[in-house]
Backbone bond lengths (Angstrom), bond angles and torsions (degrees), N, CA, C in turn:
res aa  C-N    CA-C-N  psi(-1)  N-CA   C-N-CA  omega(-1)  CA-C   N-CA-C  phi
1 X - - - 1.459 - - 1.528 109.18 -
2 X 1.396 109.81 123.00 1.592 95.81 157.74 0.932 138.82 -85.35
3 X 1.710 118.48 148.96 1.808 108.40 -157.94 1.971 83.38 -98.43
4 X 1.215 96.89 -163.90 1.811 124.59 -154.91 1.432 91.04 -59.01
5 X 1.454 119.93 -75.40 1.114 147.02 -169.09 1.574 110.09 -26.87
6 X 1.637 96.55 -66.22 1.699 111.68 173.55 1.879 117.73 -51.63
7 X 1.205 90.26 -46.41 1.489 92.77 169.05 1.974 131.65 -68.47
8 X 0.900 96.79 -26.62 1.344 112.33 176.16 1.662 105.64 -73.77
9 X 1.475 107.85 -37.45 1.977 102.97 170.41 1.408 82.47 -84.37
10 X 0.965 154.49 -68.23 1.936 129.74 -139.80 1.804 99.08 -59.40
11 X 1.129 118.72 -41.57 1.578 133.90 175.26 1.395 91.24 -41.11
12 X 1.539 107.25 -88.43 1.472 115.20 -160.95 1.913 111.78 -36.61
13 X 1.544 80.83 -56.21 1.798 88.00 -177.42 1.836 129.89 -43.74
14 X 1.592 63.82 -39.41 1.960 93.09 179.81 1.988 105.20 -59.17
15 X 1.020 87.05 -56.27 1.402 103.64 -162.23 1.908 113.03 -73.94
16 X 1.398 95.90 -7.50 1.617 120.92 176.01 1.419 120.16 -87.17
17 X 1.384 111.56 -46.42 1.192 142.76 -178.84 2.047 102.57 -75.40
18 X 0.761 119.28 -48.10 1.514 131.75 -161.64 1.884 103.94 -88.48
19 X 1.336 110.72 -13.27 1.600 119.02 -162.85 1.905 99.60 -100.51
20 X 1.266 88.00 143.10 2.092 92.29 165.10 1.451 114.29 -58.15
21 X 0.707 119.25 145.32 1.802 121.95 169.54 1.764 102.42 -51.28
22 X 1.091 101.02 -24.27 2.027 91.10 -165.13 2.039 98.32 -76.16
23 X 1.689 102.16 -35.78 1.368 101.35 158.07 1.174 137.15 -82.59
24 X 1.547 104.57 -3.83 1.420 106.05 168.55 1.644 114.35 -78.29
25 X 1.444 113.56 -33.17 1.280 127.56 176.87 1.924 106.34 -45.11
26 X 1.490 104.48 -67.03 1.361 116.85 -159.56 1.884 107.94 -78.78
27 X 1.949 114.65 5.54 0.806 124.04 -176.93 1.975 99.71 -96.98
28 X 1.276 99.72 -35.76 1.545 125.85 -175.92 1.796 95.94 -51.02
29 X 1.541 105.63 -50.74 1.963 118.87 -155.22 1.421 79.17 -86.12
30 X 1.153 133.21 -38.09 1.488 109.59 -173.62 1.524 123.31 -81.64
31 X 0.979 107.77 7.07 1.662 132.72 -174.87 1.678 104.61 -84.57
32 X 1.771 90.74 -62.07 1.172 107.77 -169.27 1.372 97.19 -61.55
33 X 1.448 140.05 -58.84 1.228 133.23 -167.10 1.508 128.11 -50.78
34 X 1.207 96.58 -41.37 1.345 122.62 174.46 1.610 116.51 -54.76
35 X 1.455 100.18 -54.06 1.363 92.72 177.79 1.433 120.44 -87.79
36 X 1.252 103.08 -13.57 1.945 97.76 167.03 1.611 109.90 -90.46
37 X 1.142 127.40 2.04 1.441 110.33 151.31 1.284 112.19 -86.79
38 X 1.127 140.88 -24.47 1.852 147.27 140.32 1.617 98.55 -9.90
39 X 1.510 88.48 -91.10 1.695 104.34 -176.14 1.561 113.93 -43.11
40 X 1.105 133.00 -25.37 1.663 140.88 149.08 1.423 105.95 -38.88
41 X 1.174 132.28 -69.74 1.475 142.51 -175.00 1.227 131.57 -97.88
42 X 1.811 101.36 16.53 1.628 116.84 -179.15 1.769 70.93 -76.33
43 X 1.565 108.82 167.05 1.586 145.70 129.79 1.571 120.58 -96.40
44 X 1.071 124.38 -12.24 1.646 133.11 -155.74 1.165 80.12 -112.54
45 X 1.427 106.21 109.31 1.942 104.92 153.38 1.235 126.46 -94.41
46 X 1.348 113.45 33.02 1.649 133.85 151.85 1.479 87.65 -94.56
47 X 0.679 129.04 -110.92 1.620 141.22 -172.00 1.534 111.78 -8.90
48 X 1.557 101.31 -53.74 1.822 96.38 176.25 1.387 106.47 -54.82
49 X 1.352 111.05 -38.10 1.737 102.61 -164.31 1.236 113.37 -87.34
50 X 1.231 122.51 13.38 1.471 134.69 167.26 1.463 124.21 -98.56
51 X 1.339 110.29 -30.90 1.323 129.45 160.14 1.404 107.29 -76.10
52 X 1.139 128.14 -28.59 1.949 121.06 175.06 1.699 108.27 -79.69
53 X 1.187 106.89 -16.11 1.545 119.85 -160.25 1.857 100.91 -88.09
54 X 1.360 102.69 -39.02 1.337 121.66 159.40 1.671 114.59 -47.74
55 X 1.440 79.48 -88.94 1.612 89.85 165.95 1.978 127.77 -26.59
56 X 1.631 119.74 -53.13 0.975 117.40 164.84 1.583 118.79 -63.67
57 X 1.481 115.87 -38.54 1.771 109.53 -177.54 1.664 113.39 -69.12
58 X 1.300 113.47 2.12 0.967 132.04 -177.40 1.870 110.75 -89.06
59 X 1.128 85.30 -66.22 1.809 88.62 176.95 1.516 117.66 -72.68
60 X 1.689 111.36 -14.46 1.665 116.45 161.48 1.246 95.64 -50.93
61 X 1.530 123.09 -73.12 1.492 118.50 -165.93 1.349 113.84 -39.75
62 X 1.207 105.04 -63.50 1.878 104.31 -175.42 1.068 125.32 -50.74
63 X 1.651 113.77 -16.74 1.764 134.06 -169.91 1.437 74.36 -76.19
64 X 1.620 129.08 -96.63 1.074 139.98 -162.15 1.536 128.41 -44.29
65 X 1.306 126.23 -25.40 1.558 130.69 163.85 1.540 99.71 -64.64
66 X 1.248 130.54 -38.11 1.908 117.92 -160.66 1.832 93.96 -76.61
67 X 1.564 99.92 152.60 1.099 101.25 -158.56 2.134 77.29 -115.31
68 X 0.892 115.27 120.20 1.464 115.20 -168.86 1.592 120.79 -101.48
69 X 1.550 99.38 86.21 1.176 110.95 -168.13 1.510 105.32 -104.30
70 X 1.094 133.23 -66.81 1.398 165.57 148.90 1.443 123.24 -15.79
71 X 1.427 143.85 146.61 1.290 133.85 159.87 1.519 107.69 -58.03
72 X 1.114 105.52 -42.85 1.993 115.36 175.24 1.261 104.20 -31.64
73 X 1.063 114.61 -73.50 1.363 129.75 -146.09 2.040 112.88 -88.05
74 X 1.486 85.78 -36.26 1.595 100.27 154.87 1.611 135.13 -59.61
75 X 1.928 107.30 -31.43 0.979 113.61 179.98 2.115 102.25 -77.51
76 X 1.578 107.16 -32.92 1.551 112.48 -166.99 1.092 85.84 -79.92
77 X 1.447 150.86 -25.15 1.804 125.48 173.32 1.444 113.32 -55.60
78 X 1.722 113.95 -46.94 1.352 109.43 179.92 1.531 122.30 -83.82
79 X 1.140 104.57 3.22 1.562 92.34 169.02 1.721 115.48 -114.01
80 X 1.603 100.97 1.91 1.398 100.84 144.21 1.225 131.99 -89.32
81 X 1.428 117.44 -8.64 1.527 153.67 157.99 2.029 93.98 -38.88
82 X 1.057 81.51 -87.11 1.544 107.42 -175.22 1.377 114.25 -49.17
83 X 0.764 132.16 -26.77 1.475 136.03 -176.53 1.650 100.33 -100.99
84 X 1.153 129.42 -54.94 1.557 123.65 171.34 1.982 96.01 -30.63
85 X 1.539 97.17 -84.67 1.479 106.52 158.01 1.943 138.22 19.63
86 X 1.506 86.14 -71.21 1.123 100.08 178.46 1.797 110.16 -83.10
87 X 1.325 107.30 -21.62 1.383 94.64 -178.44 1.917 128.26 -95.32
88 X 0.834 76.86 18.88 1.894 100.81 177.25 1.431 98.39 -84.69
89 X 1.203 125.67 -3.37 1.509 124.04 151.84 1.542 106.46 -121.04
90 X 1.031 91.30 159.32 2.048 108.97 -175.32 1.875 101.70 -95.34
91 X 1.445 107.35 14.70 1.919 106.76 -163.23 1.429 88.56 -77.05
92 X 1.267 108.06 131.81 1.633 127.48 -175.92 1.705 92.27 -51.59
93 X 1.077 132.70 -63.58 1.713 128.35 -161.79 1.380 113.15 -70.18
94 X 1.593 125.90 -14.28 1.468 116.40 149.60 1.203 126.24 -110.82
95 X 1.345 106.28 37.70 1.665 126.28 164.54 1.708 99.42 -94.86
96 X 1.888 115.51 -51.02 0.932 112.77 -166.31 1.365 104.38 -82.15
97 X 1.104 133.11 -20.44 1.416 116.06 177.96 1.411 109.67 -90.00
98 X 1.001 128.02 -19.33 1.424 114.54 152.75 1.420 121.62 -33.81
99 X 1.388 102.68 -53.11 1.420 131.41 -158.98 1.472 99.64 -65.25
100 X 1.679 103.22 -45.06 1.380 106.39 -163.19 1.948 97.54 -59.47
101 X 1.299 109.32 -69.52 1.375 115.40 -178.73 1.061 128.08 -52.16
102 X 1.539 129.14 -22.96 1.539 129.45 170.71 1.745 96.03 -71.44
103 X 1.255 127.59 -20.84 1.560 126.29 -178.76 1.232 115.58 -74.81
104 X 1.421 112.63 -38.00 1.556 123.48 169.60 1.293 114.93 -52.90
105 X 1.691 111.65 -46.90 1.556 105.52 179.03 0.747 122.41 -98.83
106 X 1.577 144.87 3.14 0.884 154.76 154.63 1.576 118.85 -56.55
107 X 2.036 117.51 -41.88 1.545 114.08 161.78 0.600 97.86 -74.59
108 X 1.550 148.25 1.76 1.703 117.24 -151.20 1.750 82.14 -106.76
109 X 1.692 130.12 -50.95 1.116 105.29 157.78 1.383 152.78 -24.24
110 X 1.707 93.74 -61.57 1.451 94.56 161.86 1.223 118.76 -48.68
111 X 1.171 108.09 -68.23 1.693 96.21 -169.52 1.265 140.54 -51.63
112 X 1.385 115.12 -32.14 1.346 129.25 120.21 1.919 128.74 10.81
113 X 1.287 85.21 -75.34 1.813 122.84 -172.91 1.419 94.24 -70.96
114 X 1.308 140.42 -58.11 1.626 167.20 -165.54 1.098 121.49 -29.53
C-alpha cells in the first residue's frame, strides 16, 4: 500500500511529467516561493538551510533551461543569478527579497500562462 507521503511524489511527478514546460516554469516559481516562505518560519537552521538548498537547485534548473540569446532572457539569468546569491546566507532580509522577486516572476509567469 502506499502511504500519503509516497503518493504526493507520484502526484507531483505525475503532474510534472504530463505539464508544458511554460507550466512547468510557473510550477518551478511556485515551488520556489513556497518553500522560501517555509524558510521564513523555519526555527531549525538545519531545516532552513535545507529548504534554501531546495530553493537554490531550483533556480539552477531555471538558470540552465533559458536558452540566452536575448537581453530578455539575459536580464532573467541574472536575476536568477542574484537571488541564488542572496540565499547562501539564511539573513532573514535576503530570504525576503528573494522572496520578493521570485513572486514577481512567478505572477508574471502566470499571467503570462492565464
Amino acid at each position: 500500500m502506499v502511504n500519503p507521503s509516497q503518493m504526493s511524489k507520484i502526484y507531483s511527478s505525475m503532474q510534472i511529467s504530463t505539464s508544458s514546460n511554460p507550466a512547468n516554469i510557473c510550477m518551478l516559481h511556485t515551488k520556489c516561493t513556497y518553500f522560501l516562505k517555509q524558510a521564513l518560519q523555519q526555527q531549525n537552521p538545519e531545516q532552513n538551510r535545507l529548504l534554501l538548498d531546495k530553493v537554490q537547485n531550483i533556480i539552477a534548473e531555471l538558470e540552465h533551461s533559458l536558452i540566452v540569446e536575448d537581453s530578455l532572457s539575459r536580464g532573467l539569468f541574472y536575476i536568477y543569478d542574484y537571488c541564488y546569491s542572496l540565499l547562501e546566507s539564511t539573513d532573514t532580509e535576503a530570504i525576503e527579497n528573494a522572496l520578493s522577486l521570485l513572486s514577481v516572476l512567478r505572477d508574471t509567469f502566470d499571467e503570462l500562462l492565464g
